[in-house]
DRENDRENKOL-571423 format. One record per residue (C-alpha): residue in three letters; x, y, z. Coordinates in steps of 0.5 Angstrom, whole numbers, plus 500, padded with zeros to 3 digits. Each point is the difference from the previous one (the first is absolute). Example, Ala and Ser with C-alpha at 12.3 -4.5 7.8 and 13.67 -1.06 7.14 Angstrom:
BEGIN
ALA525491516 SER502507498 
//
This chain:
BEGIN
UNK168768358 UNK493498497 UNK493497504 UNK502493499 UNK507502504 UNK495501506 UNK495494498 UNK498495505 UNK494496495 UNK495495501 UNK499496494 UNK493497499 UNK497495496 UNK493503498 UNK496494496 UNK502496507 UNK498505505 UNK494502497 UNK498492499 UNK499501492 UNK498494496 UNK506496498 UNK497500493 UNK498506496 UNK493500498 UNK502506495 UNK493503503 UNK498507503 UNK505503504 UNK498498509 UNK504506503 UNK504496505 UNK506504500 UNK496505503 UNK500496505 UNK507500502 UNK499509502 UNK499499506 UNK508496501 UNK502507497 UNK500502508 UNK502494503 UNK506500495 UNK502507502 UNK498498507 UNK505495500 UNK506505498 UNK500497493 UNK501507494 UNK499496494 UNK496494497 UNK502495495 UNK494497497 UNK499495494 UNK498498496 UNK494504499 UNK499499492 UNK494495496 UNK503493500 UNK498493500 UNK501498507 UNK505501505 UNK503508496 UNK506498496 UNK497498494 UNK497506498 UNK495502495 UNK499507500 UNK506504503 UNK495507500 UNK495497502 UNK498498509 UNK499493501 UNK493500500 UNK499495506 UNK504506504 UNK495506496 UNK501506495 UNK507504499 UNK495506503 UNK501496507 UNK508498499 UNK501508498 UNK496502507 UNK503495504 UNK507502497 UNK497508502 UNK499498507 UNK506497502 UNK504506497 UNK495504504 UNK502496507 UNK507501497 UNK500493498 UNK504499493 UNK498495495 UNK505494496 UNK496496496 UNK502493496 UNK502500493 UNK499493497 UNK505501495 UNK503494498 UNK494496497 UNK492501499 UNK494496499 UNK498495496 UNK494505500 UNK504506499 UNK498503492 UNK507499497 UNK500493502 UNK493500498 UNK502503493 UNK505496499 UNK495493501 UNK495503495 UNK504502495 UNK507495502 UNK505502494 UNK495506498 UNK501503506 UNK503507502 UNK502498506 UNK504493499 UNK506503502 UNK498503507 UNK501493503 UNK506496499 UNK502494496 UNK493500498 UNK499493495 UNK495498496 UNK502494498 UNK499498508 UNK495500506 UNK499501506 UNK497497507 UNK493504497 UNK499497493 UNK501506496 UNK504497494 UNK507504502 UNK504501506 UNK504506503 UNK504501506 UNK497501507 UNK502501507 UNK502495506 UNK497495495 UNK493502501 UNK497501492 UNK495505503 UNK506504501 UNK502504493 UNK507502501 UNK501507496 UNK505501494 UNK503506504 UNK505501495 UNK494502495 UNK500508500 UNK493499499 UNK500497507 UNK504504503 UNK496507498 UNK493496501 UNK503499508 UNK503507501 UNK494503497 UNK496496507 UNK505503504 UNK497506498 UNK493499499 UNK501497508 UNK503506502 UNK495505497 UNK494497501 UNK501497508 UNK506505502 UNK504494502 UNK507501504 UNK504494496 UNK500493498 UNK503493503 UNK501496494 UNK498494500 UNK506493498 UNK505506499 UNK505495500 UNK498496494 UNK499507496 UNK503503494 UNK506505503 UNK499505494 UNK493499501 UNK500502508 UNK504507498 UNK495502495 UNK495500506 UNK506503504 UNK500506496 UNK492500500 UNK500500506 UNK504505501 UNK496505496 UNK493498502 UNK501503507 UNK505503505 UNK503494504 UNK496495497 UNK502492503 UNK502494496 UNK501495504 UNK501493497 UNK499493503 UNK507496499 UNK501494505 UNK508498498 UNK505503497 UNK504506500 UNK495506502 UNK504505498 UNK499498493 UNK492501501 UNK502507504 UNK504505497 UNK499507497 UNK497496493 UNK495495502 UNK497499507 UNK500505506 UNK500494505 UNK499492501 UNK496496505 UNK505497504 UNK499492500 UNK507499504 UNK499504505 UNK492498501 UNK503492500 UNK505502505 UNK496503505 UNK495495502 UNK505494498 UNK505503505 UNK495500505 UNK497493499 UNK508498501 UNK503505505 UNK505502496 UNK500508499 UNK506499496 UNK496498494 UNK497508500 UNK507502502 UNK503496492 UNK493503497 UNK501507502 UNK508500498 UNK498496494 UNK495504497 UNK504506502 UNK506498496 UNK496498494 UNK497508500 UNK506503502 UNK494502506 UNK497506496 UNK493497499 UNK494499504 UNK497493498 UNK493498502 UNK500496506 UNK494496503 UNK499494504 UNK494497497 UNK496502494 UNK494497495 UNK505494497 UNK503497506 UNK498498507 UNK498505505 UNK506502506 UNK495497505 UNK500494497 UNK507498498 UNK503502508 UNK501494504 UNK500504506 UNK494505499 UNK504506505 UNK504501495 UNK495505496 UNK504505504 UNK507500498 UNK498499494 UNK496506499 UNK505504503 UNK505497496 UNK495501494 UNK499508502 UNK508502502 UNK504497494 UNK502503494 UNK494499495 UNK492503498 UNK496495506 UNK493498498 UNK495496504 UNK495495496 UNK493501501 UNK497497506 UNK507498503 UNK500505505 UNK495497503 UNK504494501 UNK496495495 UNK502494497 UNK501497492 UNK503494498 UNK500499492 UNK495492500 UNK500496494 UNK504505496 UNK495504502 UNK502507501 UNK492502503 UNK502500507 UNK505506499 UNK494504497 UNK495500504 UNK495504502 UNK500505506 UNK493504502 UNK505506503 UNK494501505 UNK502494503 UNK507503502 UNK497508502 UNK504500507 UNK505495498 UNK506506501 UNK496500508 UNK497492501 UNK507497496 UNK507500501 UNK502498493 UNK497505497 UNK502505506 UNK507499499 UNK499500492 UNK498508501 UNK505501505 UNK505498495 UNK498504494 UNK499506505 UNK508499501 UNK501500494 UNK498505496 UNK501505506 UNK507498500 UNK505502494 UNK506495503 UNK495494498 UNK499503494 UNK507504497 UNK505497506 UNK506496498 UNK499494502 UNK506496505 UNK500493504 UNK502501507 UNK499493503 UNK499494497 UNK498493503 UNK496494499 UNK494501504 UNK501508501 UNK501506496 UNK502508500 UNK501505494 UNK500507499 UNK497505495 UNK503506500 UNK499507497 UNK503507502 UNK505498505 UNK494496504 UNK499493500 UNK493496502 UNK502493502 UNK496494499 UNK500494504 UNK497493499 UNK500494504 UNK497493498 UNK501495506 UNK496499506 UNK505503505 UNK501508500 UNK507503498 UNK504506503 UNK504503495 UNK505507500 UNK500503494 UNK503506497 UNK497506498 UNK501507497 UNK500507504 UNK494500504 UNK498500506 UNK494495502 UNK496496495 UNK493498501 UNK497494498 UNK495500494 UNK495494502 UNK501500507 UNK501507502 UNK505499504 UNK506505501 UNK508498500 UNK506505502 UNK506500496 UNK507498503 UNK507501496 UNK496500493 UNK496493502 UNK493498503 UNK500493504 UNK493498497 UNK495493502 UNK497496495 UNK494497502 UNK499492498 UNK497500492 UNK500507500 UNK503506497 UNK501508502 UNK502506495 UNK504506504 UNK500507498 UNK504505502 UNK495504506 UNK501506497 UNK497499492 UNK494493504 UNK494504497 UNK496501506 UNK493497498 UNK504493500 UNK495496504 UNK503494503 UNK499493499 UNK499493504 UNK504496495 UNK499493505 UNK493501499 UNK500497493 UNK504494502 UNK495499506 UNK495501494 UNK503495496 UNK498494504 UNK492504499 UNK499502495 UNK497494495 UNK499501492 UNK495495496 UNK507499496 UNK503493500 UNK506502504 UNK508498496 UNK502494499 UNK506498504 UNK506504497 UNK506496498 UNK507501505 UNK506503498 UNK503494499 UNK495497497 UNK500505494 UNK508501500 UNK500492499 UNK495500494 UNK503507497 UNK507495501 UNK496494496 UNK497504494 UNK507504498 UNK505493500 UNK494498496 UNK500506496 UNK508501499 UNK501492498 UNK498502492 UNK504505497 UNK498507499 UNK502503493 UNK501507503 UNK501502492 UNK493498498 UNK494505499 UNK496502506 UNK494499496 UNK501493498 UNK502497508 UNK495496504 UNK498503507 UNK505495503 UNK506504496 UNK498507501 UNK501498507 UNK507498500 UNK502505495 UNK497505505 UNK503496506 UNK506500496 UNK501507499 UNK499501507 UNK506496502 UNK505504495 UNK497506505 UNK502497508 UNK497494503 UNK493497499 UNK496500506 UNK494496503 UNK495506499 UNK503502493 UNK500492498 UNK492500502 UNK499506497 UNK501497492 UNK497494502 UNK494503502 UNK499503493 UNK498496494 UNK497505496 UNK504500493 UNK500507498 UNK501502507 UNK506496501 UNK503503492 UNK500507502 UNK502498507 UNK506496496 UNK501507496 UNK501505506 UNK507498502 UNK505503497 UNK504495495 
//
């Protein structure tokens, strides 16, 4: 068991909360993230025990096109207020993961300004791939190169250069040593070099006991990121669609598929990183159709196999729509003093410390097997179970109460962990009520922590009818039909050109490397709504490449 077992996170954007410059002036460092020791309690106070903050290293703009990987943003302060800052989390007990950037640089990073200087000259020509001076690029520099997701601004490393490989384990190292960090999420781990990701692997197990590596992976096999040689863990974009697009659809069996799915593709071993929201996609708050729903999805997001993490300001119920191709909304800046009585004055954020109490004083969350007990449309229950005694979870998204009886094992009362409320045992089976748009999490009385403080969950629905941010609310979130029929439109378009399965994935357009993964996926079962939608979603060439190579041939 490692620290991360127990982890409940809660991730913040730090050039967005602090409300740094969108451009870097590269002038005096302002101590900003000074600014954000007072969240330090709020996170503790809100039952979160480990922190994922990034980027944090001097870059152009918005973090990942770095500059100096051993130098603090300068719009953020100095690497005396990062190692500080990391010292006080650690102090109220907090652990610290930070974000590797390691799939590209900036344009101002010293290789690449080497290698503009000195062109065919330059030491460091093969730090960066297919580097061509016969070339050029969207900035005029007289040769061209590969970048990320389209974007010149974004370098993309040779990760197959030894040289690179060293240089990167060395920052692993020198972050350890000079900030004392606890581990690393790796950004766009999904395009990333696989000997490359074992390297960091074996840094990571050096540099210090039960250091985490956790990589940002959105399709494809996880378990091909997530083993003993790569990553400790992936974040579970799967299971991040499935939780509110089964609310917004009423259809609870979309979790259900996703949990058996992503179990079976890990053979259950691993403990991925789950969230509802975070930095690049739009807040919980916002993508609900029915507001009340912020119960049963966060009780889900806290009871079901996984790592949860909470995205700063979300516990307080906000809300941030991507604009114009903008990401700004997600990123906003917060005043934590604007919310020093939010576990008091506001319902969300009550309930999000309720749940990370339960959670981290409940070791069934953490470690127990996981079972489904009953499974509908509108109603949901399913148990984790550990040492012979099982919580039992319970979800409801329809407007009207429902009345359950559900096994359990050899106990004699259980109490409700939110409501307080307690439940004798008969034959092995509990007779429970599920209020309309909420959820409970029963606990064997005998093992319920006694400073469990019940919560009013209906107050957050009463709230959010109240509750009014200064976001533009979502646009209006197209039905199931609508999306099946759009889904059904694009895969007939898709299958009329025939699919070389011979030809190389490097060499196949986005459209191509979707059939050839969907195709994969028929020669294992059937294709559903849910998997179909997820291909399509993806359009990035060099996810969808290694998406195609992690299926067994």
């Amino acid at each position: 068991m490692a620290w991360y077992d127990e982890a409940v996170f809660y991730h913040i954007y730090p050039l967005g909360l602090t409300g740094a410059p969108k451009l870097n002036p590269y002038s005096q460092p302002v101590h900003r993230l000074n600014t954000l020791l007072p969240w330090i309690s709020h996170i503790k106070e809100i039952g979160c025990n480990a922190l994922y903050i990034g980027p944090l290293f001097e870059s152009v703009g918005h973090g990942y096109e770095t500059t100096d990987y051993k130098k603090a943003d300068s719009r953020l302060g100095t690497n005396e207020d990062l190692t500080s800052f990391v010292a006080e989390c650690h102090r109220q007990g907090i652990r610290v993961i930070l974000d590797g950037v390691f799939n590209h640089t900036g344009r101002d990073f010293f290789a690449f300004r080497d290698i503009k200087e000195k062109r065919e000259n330059s030491r460091y020509r093969d730090w960066y791939c297919n580097v061509n001076f016969f070339g050029n690029n969207s900035y005029n520099d007289g040769f061209s190169y590969e970048n990320w997701g389209g974007y010149d601004l974004l370098v993309k490393l040779n990760q197959k250069n030894p040289a690179v490989k060293d240089y990167i384990c060395d920052i692993i190292r020198f972050w350890v040593k000079e900030f004392d960090i606890d581990g690393i999420r790796l950004d766009a781990a999904d395009v990333m070099d696989f000997d490359y990701m074992k390297a960091l692997r074996q840094t990571a197990n050096e540099v210090k006991p039960d250091f985490w590596l956790m990589g940002e992976v959105i399709h494809g096999n996880y378990s091909r990121w997530a083993n003993d040689g790569t990553l400790h863990s992936v974040t579970n974009y799967m299971l991040h669609k499935a939780l509110y697009s089964a609310h917004n659809d009423h259809n609870y069996f979309e979790v259900a598929h996703t949990i058996k799915y992503v179990n079976d593709m890990t053979g259950g071993r691993l403990k991925l990183y789950t969230f509802v929201d975070n930095h690049d996609v739009e807040r919980i708050y916002t993508k609900l159709r029915n507001k009340a729903h912020f119960v049963p999805v966060h009780i889900m997001l806290y009871t079901l196999p996984g790592i949860p993490s909470i995205y700063y300001g979300s516990e307080f119920g906000i809300e941030g729509r991507k604009e114009r191709g903008s990401d700004d909304s997600l990123r906003p800046q917060l005043d934590i003093e604007n919310y020093k009585d939010a576990v008091k004055t506001n319902p969300y954020t009550r309930l999000i410390s309720a749940l990370g109490k339960i959670r981290q004083h409940t070791p069934a969350l953490q470690y127990g097997d996981y079972k489904e007990l009953v499974l509908q449309t509108s109603h949901f229950a399913y148990s984790r179970t550990l040492d012979g005694k099982s919580v039992i979870i319970c979800v409801n998204n329809s407007d009207n109460a429902v009345s359950l009886t559900l096994p359990c094992t050899d106990t004699k009362a259980y109490t409700g962990a939110l409501s307080g409320k307690n439940l004798s045992v008969s034959n092995r089976h509990i007779n429970v009520q599920i209020p309309a748009n909420s959820g409970e999490i029963w606990i064997p009385s005998e093992i319920t922590p006694e400073d469990f403080t019940p919560v009013e969950t209906n107050e957050s629905q009463k709230a959010a009818q109240k509750i009014k941010t200064k976001i533009k609310p979502v646009e209006q979130v197209k039905s199931s039909e609508e999306k099946k029929a759009e889904e059904k439109k694009a895969e007939e378009k898709t299958q009329k050109a025939p699919l070389d399965l011979n030809k190389p994935y490097e060499e196949m357009s986005v459209e191509e490397l979707q059939e050839a993964i969907l195709e994969k996926m028929r020669k294992n079962g059937p294709v559903t709504d849910y998997m179909l939608g997820t291909v399509r979603e993806n359009t990035h060439r060099g996810s969808l490449i290694n998406w195609a190579k992690s299926f067994n041939r």
